[in-house]
C-alpha positions in Angstrom: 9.2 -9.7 -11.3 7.5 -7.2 -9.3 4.4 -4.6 -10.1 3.4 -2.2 -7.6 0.6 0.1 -7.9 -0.4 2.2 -5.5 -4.5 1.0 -6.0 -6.0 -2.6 -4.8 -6.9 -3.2 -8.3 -5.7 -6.5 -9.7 -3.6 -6.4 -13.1 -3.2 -9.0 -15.0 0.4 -9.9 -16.2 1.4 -11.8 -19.7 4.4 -13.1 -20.0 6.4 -13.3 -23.3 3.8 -11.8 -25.3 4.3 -10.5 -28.6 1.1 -10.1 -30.2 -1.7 -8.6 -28.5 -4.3 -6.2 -29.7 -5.3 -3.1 -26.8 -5.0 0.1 -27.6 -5.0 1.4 -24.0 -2.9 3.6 -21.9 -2.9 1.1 -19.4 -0.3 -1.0 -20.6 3.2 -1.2 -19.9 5.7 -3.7 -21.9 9.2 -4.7 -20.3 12.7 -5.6 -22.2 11.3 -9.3 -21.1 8.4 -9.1 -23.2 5.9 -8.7 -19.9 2.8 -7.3 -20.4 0.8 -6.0 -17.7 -1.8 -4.2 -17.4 -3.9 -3.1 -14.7 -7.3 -2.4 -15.1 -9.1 -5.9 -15.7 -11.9 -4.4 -18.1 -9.3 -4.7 -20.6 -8.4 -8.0 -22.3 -5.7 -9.1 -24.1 -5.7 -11.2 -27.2 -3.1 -13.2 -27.7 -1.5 -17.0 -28.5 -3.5 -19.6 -26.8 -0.2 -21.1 -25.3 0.4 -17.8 -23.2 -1.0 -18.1 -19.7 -2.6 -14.8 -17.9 -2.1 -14.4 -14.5 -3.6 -11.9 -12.3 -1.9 -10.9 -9.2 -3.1 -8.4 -6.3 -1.3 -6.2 -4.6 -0.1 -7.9 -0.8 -0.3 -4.7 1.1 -0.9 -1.2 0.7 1.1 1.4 2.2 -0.2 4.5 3.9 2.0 7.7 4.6 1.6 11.5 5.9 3.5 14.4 7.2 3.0 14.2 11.2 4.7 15.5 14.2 5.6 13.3 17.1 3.0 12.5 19.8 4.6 9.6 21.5 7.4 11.0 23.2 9.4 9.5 21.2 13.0 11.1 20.2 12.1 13.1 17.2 12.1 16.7 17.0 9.1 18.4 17.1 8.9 19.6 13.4 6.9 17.5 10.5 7.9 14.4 9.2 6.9 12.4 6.6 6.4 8.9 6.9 5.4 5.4 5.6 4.0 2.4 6.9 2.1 -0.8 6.2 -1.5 0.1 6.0 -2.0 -3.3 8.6 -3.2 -3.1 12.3 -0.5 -4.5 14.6 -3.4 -5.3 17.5 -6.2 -6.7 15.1 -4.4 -8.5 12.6 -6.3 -6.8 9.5 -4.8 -5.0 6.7 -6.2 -1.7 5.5 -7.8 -0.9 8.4 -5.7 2.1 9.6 -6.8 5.9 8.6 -5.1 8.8 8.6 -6.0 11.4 11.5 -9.5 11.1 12.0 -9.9 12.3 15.7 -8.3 15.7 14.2 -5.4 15.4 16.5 -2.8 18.3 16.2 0.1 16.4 15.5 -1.7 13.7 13.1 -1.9 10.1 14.0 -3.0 6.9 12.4 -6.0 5.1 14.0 -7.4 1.9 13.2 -10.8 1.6 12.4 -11.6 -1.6 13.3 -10.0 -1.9 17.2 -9.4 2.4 17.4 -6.1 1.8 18.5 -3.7 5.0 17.9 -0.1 5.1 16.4 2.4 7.6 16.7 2.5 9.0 13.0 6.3 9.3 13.1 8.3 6.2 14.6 4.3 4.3 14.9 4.3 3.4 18.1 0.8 2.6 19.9 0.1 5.9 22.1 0.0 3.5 25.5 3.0 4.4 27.6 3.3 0.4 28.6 2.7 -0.6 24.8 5.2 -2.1 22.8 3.4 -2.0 19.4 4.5 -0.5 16.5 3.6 -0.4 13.1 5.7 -1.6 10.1 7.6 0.7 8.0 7.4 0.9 4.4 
């Protein structure tokens, strides 16, 4: 089973639940009788044999419409891309934001080491680097 939300709130998944009682719109129900839910203010009241999990989302994803600024092969018009929101150089995730130097043809830069990537193909803007980010 897979949830993905595009927040970095947890949820909270029950599985094979039939009775609960939440009135909230933040509930979705599966053919498999999966509950999940994903704003943990809200509880679930169930059987005490039914275990709740709460899972987080891995890795966010971080997209924009860019031109290229790498030299890279693309054609100069705007793209729109998606990537891993994780720094290739630094190792952290959620550290890369979306054109904050106010560069013409957008880029990503990462907070925490300010390295740049090409916000088409997401190559590090170094001629010599070989660095990219990860696509979505």
């Amino acid at each position: 089973m897979t949830v993905d939300y595009a927040d970095d709130r947890p949820i909270k998944v029950i599985k094979n639940q039939s009775n609960y009682s939440d009135s909230s719109e933040y509930i979705s129900i599966n053919n498999d009788g999966i509950v999940a839910v994903n704003d943990t203010t809200h509880t679930l009241v169930g059987k005490s044999s039914d275990k709740i999990h709460t899972i987080k989302q891995k890795h966010s994803i971080i997209g924009m419409y860019a031109k290229p600024s790498c030299g890279c092969r693309h054609s100069y018009t705007w793209h729109y891309r998606e990537f891993v929101n994780y720094c290739p150089n630094c190792h952290h995730y959620g550290t890369l934001r979306k054109n904050p130097k106010g560069v013409p043809e957008r880029e990503y830069t990462c907070r925490r080491c300010s390295s740049d990537f090409c916000g088409v193909c997401g190559k590090e803007k170094y001629s010599w680097s070989r660095v990219y980010l990860r696509s979505a």
